[in-house]
C-alpha positions as MATLAB code, in Angstrom:
seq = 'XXXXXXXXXXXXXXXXXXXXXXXXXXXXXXXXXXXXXXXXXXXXXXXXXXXXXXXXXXXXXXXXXXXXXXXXXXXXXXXXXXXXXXXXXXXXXXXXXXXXXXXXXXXXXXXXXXXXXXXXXXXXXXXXXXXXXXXXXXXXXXXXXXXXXXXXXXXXXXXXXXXXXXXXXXXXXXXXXXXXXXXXXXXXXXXXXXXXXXXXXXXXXXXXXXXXXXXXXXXXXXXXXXXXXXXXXXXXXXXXXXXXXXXXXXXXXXXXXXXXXXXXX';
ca = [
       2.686   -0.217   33.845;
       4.747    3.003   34.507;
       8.471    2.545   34.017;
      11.160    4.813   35.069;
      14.263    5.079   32.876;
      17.758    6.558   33.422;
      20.403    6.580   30.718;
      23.839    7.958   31.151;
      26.631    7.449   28.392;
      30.296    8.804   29.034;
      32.621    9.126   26.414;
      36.327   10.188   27.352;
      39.193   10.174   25.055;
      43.357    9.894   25.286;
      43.732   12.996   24.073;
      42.037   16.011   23.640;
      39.209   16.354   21.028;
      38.906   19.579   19.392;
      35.518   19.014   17.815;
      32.367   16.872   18.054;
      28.805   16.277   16.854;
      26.321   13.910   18.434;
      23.076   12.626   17.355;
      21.133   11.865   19.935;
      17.714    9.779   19.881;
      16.943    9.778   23.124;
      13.593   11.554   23.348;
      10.557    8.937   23.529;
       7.459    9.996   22.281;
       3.752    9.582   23.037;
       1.861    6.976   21.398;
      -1.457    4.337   21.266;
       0.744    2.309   23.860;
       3.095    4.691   25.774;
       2.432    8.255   27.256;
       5.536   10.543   28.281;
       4.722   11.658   32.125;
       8.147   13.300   32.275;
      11.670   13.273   30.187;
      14.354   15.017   30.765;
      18.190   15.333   28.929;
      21.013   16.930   30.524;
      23.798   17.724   28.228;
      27.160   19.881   28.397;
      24.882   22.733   26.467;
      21.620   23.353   25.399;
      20.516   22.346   22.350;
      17.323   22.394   19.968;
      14.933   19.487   19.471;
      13.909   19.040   15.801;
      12.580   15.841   13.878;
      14.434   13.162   11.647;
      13.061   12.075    8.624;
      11.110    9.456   10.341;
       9.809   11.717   12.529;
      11.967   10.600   15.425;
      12.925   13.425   18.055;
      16.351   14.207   17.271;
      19.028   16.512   19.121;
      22.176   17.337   17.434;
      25.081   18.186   20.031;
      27.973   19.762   18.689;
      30.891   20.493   20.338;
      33.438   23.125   19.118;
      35.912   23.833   22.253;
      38.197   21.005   23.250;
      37.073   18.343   25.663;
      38.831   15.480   27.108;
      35.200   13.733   27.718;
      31.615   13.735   27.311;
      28.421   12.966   29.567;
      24.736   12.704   28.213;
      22.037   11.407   30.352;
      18.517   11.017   29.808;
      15.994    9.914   32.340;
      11.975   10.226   32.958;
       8.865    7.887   33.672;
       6.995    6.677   30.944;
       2.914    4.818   31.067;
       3.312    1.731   29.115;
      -0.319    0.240   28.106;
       0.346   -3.579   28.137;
      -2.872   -4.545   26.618;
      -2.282   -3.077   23.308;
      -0.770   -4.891   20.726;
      -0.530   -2.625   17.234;
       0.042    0.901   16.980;
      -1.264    3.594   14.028;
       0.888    6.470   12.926;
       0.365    8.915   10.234;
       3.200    7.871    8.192;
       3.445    5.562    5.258;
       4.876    2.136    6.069;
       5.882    2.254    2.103;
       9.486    3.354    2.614;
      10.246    0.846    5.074;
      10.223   -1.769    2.053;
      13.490   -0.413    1.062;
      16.554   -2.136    2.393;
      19.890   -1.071    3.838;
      23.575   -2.624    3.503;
      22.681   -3.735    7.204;
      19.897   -4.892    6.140;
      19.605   -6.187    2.445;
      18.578  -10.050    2.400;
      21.293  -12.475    0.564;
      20.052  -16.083   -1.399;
      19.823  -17.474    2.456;
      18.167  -15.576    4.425;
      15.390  -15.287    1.426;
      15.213  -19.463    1.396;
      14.909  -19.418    5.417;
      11.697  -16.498    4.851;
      10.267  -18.695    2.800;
      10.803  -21.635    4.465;
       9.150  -20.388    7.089;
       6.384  -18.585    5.698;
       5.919  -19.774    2.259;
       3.033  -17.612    0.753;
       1.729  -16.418    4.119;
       2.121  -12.899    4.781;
       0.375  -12.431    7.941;
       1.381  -11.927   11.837;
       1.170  -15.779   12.316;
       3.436  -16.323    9.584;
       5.908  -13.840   10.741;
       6.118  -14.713   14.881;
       6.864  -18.246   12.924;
       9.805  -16.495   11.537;
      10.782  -14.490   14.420;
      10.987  -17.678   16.305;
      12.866  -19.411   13.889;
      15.355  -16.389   13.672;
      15.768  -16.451   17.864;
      16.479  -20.493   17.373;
      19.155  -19.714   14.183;
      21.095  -16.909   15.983;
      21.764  -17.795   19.563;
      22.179  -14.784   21.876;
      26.406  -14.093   22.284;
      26.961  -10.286   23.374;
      30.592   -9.630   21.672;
      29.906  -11.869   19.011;
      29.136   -9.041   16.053;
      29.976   -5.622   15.997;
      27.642   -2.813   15.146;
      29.041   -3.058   11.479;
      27.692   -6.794   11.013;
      25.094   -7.243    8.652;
      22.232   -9.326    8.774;
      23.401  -11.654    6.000;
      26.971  -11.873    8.200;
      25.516  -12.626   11.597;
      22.660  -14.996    9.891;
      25.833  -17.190    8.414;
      27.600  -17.092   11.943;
      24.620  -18.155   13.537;
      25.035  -15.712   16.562;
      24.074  -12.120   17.522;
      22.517   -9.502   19.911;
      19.213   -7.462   19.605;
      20.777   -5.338   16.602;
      21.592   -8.831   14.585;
      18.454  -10.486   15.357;
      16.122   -7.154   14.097;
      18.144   -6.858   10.873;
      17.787  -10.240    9.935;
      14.056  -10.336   10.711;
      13.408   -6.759    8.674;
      15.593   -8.246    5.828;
      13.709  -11.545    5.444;
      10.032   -9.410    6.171;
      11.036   -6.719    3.343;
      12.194   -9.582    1.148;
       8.153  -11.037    1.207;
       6.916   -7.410    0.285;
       5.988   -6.905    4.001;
       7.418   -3.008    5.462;
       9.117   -3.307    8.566;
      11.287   -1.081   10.669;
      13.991   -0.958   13.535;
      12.873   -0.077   16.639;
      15.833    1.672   19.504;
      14.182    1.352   23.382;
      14.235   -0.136   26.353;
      13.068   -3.070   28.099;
      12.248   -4.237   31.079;
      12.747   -8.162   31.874;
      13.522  -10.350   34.330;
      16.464  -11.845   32.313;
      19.682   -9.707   33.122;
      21.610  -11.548   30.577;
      19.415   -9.144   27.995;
      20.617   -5.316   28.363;
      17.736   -2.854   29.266;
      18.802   -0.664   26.215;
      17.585   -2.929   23.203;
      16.501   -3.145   19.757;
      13.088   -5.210   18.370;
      11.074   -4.793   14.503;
       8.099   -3.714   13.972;
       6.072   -5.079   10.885;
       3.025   -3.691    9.075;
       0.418   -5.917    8.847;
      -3.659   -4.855    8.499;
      -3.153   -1.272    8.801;
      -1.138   -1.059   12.094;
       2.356   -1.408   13.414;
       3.075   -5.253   15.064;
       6.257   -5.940   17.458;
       8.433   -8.761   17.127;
      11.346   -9.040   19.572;
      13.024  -11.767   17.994;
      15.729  -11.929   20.608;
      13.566  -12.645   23.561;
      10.804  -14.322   21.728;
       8.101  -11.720   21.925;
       5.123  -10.764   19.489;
       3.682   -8.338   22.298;
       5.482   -4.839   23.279;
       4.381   -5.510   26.732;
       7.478   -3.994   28.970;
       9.081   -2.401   25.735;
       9.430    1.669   25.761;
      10.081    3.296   22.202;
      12.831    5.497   21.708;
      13.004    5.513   17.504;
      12.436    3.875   14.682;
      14.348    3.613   11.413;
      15.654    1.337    8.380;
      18.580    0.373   10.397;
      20.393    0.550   13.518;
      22.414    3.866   12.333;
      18.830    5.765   11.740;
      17.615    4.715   15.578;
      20.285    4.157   17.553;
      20.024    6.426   21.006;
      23.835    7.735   20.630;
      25.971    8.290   17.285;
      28.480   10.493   16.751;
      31.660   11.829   14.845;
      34.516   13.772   16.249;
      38.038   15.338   14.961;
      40.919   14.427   17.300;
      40.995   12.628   20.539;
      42.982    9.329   19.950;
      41.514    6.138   21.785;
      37.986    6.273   22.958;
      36.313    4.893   25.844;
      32.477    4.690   25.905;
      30.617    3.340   29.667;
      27.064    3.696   28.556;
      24.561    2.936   31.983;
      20.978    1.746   31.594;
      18.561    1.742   34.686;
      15.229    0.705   33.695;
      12.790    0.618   37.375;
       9.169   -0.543   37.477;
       6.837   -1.921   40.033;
       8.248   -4.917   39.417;
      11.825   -4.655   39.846;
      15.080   -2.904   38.881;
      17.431   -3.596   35.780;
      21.040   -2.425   35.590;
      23.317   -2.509   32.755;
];
């Protein structure tokens, strides 16, 4: 299936800023399941590609003049093979065992893992989980911030894409099992679920296995991959830091088109 993607994010401020630096995933590569036909960024300058630790294309945007707002779009067509369910990489899955403050599993959400997968360790025993999660943590955009932890929105009960992949990569690390945040989009025919979203990946038998706990999914079939990391803050599309300004305002804009249909956010 060949998607074609469009993402524009505008920042603008009260005042002034006199300096900025973004970091900007929003690159997709090629892969076992998706091929890059075209991609494109436009930005206020030109800037270098280079790669993250995770080997994740990364583009660092700084800004030294003043500026009273900020564009960055991204947009291309991606081949998405729907058949394929596991992907191979040349890293090691081992440092995707470690966890992260968003992600680090408290005494509940290690009883709920093994609850629901007891001694099992394999891709049955974790869509169990990732079902389990969806059915815990109903779906409530506004309900967490991007500062919630797993542990936090697991008590609550509630949370978005973000929420629902921490919790499932802090109860899969907790069982010995590496598993990392994925940033992308998605195309679906529920508009209550934003285009721009978030899903884990486990590894399991020598590959890479999706599990989009939030809509339920153990196949990546309408799912483009933008980065992967421990966390949120190592994949997310768009973070940033900047020196003066006063009160932001972010619109971020996802069109996601297929064959199919067309997605708006």
């Amino acid at each position: 299936m060949k998607l074609s993607i469009r993402h524009d994010t505008t920042y603008s401020y009260a005042d002034e800023v006199c300096t900025s630096i973004q970091f900007l995933r929003l690159t997709p590569q090629n892969s076992e399941r998706q091929q890059i036909l075209e991609w494109h960024l436009e930005l206020p300058r030109l800037v270098r590609s280079q790669l993250d630790p995770y080997g994740n294309i990364l583009h660092v945007l700084t800004m030294d003049e003043p500026h009273g707002a900020l564009v960055l779009s991204a947009y291309g067509q991606v081949e998405i093979d729907q058949a394929r369910e596991v992907e191979h990489d040349s890293q090691s899955p081992l440092p995707f065992l470690r966890s992260s403050p968003l992600t680090k599993a408290d005494a509940a959400l290690s009883a709920f893992a093994a609850q629901h997968c007891g001694t099992r360790r394999d891709r049955a025993a974790l869509i169990e989980l990732m079902h389990a999660l969806a059915a815990h943590m109903v779906y409530s955009p506004g309900a967490t911030t991007v500062d919630t932890t797993a542990a936090e929105a697991f008590a609550g009960g509630v949370g978005v894409c973000q929420d629902h992949t921490h919790a499932f990569l802090a109860c899969a690390r907790g069982l010995g099992i590496p598993a990392r945040y994925v940033s992308g989009y998605l195309c679906t025919e529920d508009e209550s679920h934003l285009a721009s979203h978030a899903w884990a990946e486990a590894w399991i038998d020598g590959g890479w296995y999706s599990f989009d706990v939030t809509n339920r999914l153990a196949r990546p079939e309408r799912h483009l991959k933008l980065a992967v990391g421990l966390d949120y803050l190592d994949a997310c599309p768009v973070r940033g830091m900047r020196r003066g300004g006063g009160a932001e305002h972010m619109l971020a804009r996802v069109q996601v088109n297929s064959m199919f249909q067309v997605q708006h956010q």
